[in-house]
C-alpha positions in Angstrom: -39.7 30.3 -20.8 -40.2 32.4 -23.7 -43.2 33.0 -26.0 -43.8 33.6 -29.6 -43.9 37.4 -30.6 -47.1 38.6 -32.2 -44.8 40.6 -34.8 -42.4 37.8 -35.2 -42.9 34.6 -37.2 -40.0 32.9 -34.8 -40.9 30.6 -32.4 -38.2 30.5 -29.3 -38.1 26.8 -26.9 -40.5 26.4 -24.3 -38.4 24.2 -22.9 -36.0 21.7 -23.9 -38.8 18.8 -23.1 -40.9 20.5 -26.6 -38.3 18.6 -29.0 -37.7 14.6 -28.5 -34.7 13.5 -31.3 -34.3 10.1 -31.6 -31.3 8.5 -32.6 -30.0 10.9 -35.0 -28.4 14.4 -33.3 -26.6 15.5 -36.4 -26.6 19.4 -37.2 -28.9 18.3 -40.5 -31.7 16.5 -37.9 -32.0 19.3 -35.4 -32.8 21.9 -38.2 -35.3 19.6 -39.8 -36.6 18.6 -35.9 -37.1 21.6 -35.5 -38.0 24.1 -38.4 -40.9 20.8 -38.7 -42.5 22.0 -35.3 -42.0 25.8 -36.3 -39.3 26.6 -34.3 -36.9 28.2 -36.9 -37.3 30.7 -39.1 -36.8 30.1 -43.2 -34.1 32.9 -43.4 -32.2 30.0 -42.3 -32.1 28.3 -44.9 -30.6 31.6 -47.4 -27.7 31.4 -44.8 -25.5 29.7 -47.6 -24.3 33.1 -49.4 -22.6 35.9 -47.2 -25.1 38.6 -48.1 -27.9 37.0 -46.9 -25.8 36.4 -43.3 -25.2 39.8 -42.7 -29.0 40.5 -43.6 -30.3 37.7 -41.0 -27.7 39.6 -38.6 -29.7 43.0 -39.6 -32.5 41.1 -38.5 -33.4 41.3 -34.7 -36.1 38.5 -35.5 -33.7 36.3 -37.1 -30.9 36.8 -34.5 -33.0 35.4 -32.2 -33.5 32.2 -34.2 -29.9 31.6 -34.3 -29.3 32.2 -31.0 -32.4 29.5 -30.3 -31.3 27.0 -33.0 -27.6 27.0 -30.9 -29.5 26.5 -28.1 -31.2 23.9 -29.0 -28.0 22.0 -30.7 -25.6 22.7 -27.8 -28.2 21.2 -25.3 -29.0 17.8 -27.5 -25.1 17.3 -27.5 -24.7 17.7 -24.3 -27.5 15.3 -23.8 -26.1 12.8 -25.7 -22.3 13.3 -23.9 -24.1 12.7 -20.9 -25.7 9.9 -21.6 -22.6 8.1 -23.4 -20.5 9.0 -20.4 -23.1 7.2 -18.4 -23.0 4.2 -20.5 -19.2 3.9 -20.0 -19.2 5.2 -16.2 -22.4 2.5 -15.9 -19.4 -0.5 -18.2 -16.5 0.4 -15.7 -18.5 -0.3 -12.6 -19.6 -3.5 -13.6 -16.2 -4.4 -15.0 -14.7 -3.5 -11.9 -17.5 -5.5 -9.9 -16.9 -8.7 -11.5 -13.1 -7.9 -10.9 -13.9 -8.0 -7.6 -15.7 -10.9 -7.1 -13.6 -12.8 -8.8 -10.6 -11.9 -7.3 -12.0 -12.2 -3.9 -14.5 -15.8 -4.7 -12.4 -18.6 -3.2 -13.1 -21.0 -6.1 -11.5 -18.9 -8.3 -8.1 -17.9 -5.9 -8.1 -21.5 -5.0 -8.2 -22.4 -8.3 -5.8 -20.0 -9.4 -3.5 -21.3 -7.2 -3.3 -24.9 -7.6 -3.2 -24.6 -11.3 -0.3 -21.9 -10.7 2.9 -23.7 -12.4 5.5 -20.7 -12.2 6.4 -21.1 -8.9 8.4 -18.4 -6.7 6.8 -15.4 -5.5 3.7 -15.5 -7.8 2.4 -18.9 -6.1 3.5 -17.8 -2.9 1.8 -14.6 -3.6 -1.7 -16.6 -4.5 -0.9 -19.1 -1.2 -1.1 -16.4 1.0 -4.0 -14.9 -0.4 -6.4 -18.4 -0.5 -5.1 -18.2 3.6 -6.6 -14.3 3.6 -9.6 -15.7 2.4 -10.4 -18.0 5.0 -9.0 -16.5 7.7 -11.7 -14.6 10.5 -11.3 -11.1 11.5 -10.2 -12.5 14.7 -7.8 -14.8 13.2 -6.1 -12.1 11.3 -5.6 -9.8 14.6 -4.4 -12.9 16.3 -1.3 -12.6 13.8 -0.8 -9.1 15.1 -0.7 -10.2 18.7 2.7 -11.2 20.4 3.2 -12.4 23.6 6.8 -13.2 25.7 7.7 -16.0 27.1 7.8 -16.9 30.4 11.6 -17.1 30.5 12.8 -14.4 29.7 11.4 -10.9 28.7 12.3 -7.4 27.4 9.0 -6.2 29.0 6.2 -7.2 30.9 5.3 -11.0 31.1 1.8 -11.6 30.5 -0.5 -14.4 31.4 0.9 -17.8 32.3 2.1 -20.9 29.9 -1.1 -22.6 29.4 -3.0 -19.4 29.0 -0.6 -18.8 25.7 -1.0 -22.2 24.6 -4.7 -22.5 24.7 -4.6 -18.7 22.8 -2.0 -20.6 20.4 -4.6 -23.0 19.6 -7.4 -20.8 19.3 -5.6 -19.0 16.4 -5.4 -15.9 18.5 -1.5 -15.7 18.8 0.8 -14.8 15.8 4.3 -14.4 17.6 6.1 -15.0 20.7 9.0 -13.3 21.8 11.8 -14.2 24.0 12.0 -18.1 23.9 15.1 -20.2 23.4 15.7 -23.4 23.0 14.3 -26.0 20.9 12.2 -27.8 23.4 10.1 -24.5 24.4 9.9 -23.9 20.9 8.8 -27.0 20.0 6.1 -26.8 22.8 4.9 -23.3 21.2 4.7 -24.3 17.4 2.7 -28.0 18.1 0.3 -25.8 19.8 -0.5 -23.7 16.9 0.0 -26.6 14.6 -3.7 -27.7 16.5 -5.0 -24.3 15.6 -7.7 -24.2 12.9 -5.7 -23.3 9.5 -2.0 -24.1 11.4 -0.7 -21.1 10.7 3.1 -21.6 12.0 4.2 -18.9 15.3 7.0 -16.8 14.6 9.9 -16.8 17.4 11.7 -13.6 18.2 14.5 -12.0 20.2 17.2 -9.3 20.4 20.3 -11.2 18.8 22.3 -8.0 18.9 26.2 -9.1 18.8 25.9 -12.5 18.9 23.5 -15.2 20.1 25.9 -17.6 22.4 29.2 -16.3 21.0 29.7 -12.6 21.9 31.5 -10.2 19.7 32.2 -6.6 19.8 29.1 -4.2 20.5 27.6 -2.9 17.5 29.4 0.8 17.6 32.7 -1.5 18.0 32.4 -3.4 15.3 31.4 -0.5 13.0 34.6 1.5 14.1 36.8 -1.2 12.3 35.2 -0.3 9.2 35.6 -4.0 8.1 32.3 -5.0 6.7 33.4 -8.3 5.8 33.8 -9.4 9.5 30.8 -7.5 10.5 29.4 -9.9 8.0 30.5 -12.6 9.3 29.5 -12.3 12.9 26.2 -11.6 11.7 26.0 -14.9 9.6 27.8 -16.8 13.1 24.8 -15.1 15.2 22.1 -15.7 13.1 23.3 -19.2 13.1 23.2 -20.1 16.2 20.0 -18.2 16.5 18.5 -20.5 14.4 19.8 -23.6 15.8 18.1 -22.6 19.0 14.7 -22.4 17.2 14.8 -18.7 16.4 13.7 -17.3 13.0 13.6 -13.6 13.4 15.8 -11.3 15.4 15.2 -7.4 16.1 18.9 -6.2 14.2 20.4 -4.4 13.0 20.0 -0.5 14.4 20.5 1.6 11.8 19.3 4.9 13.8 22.2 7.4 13.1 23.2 8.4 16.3 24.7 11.8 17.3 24.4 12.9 20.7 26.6 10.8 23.1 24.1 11.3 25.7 21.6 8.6 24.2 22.1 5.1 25.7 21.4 3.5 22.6 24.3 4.6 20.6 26.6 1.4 20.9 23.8 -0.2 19.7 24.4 1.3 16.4 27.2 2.4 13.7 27.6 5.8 14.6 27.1 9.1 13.6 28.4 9.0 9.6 25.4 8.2 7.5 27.7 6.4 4.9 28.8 4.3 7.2 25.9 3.5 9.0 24.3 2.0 5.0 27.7 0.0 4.6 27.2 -1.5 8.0 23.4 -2.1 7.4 23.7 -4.3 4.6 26.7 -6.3 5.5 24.5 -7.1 8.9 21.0 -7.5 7.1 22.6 -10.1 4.5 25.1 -11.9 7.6 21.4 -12.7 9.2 19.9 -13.4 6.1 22.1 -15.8 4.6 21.5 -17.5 1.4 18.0 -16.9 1.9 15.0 -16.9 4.6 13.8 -20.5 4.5 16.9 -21.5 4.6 18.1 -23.7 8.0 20.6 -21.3 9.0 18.5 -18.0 8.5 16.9 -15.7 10.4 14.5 -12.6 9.4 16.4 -9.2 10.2 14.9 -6.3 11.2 15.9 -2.4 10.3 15.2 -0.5 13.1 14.1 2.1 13.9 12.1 3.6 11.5 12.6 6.8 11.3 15.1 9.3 13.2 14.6 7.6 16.0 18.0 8.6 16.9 17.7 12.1 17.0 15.9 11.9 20.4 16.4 15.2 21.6 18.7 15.4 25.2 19.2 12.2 24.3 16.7 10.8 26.2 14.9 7.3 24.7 11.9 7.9 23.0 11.6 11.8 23.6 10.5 13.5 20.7 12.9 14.7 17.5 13.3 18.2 15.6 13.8 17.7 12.1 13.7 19.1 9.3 13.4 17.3 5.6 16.7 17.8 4.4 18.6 16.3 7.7 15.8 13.1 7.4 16.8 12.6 4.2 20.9 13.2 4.2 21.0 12.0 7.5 18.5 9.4 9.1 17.4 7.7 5.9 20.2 6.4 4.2 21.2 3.9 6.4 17.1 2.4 5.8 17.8 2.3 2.6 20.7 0.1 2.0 18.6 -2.5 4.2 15.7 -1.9 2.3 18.0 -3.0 -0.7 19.8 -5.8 0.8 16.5 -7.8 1.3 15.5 -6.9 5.0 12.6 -8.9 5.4 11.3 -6.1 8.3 11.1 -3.2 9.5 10.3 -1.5 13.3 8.4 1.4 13.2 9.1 4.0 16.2 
């Protein structure tokens, strides 16, 4: 805070709360604000000729009124910046608000999509998200939750048939692996059909080479280097798979694999990272078919995401040294040509 000289007819701000502008923060309104409360001196106003610049400048008294008339200007500017970004900062949040409820109010999806006329992914898109939307928090980690059957089992069985069914019927069950034939399948899916918003199970299994007809293991088939047939024993697996009530399967492995001490390896196409893309899509688009939905398709699945062969000693699920360039020459490839023949999923390892 600064006070008036006694030998100087300047006046210097108090503070920036002396001076209220309203509206107007042109250059012309501050000097008129404030020369009308005293605050500048009248050399000012000689400042249009060069002469009488330089003699303002000679001036200590009159520097000190231009360096308090900038003052003065450069903080009502930035005043009125502020308060204009304000404004818009204040716009964009309630824009973005009334996005939000109205992409999330269940009139308006429901709406949305029975009016949708477009068809394809956009309505299924819009059907899925109206079944978000009324879905509980329990009901969407009942989707997450898989549970073998009692048949037959990659891994430990739990709880007993009934137990599943009544989960099934609760909405608390979203897959169930390892159940074939159409009768126990049948069993599973009229349970959830009895489930609040019959949400259909997903039925699962290793179809590796071949669901009732067995080919040639994975690394057999690969070393022919006929994609075409590896096609096709994919599309005679996937198939029968369906036939039997199935609608996903847990192939192809794509892991590159290139220590022969890793058990997994004639799971897979080898150690050649071209190879192992060729080999991915002809297997993702034998299970595929002509399209999921259709009655002799079956979801594939890339696995396993990501250099999961590398294991080191070879040993399942040990841990992998790697550095960015061998992920991405190497490992990744093969991923990729799935990703771009359609696989519908991917296992994450």
């Amino acid at each position: 805070m600064i006070e008036r000289d006694k030998n100087s007819r300047v006046i210097l701000l108090q503070s920036y709360a002396g001076i209220k502008l309203q509206g107007d923060y042109s250059y012309k309104s501050c000097y008129a604000k404030a020369a009308s409360y005293g605050y500048v001196d009248n050399r000012l106003d000689h400042m249009s000729s060069s002469r009488s610049f330089y003699d303002c400048l000679r001036n200590p008294s009159s520097c000190m009124t231009i360096i308090t008339f900038i003052i003065l200007w450069t903080t009502l500017l930035s005043y009125n910046i502020c308060a204009a970004n304000g404004l818009a900062k204040g716009l964009i949040k309630q824009s973005v608000s009334q996005q939000v409820r109205a992409t999330y109010d269940h009139q308006t999806v429901q709406n949305s999509f029975m009016t949708d006329t477009t068809g394809g992914k956009d309505a299924t898109d819009r059907k899925v998200q109206a079944l978000l939307f009324k879905m509980t928090l329990e009901e969407k980690i009942g989707q997450l939750n898989q549970y073998n059957g009692d048949w037959a089992a990659t891994g430990p069985v739990t709880h007993s048939v009934q137990d599943k069914l009544q989960q099934i019927r609760e909405g608390k069950v979203g897959a169930v692996l390892n159940i074939t034939g159409t009768a126990h399948v049948r069993q599973f899916q009229q349970a959830a059909m009895k489930s609040r918003l019959k949400i259909p199970l997903l039925f699962g299994m290793d179809v590796i080479h071949g669901y009732r007809i067995t080919f040639p293991i994975p690394l057999a088939e690969a070393a022919s280097w006929d994609t075409t047939a590896i096609k096709r024993s994919a599309r005679i697996a996937a198939t029968e798979a369906a036939a039997a009530g199935l609608n996903w399967t847990f192939a192809p492995m794509v892991d590159i694999a290139r220590d022969p001490r890793w058990g997994r390896v004639m799971e897979g196409a080898g150690e050649d990272p071209f190879l192992g893309a060729c080999v991915a899509q002809a297997r993702v688009r034998g299970l595929q078919g002509k399209g999921l939905g259709s009655l002799d398709a079956v979801m594939a699945c890339a696995k396993h995401f990501a250099a999961y062969g590398a294991a080191i000693g070879g040993r399942d699920y040990n841990s992998a040294d790697m550095s960015l360039r061998t992920l991405w020459e190497v490992y990744l490839p093969p991923f990729l040509a799935a990703e771009k023949a359609g696989v519908a999923t991917f296992i994450n390892d």
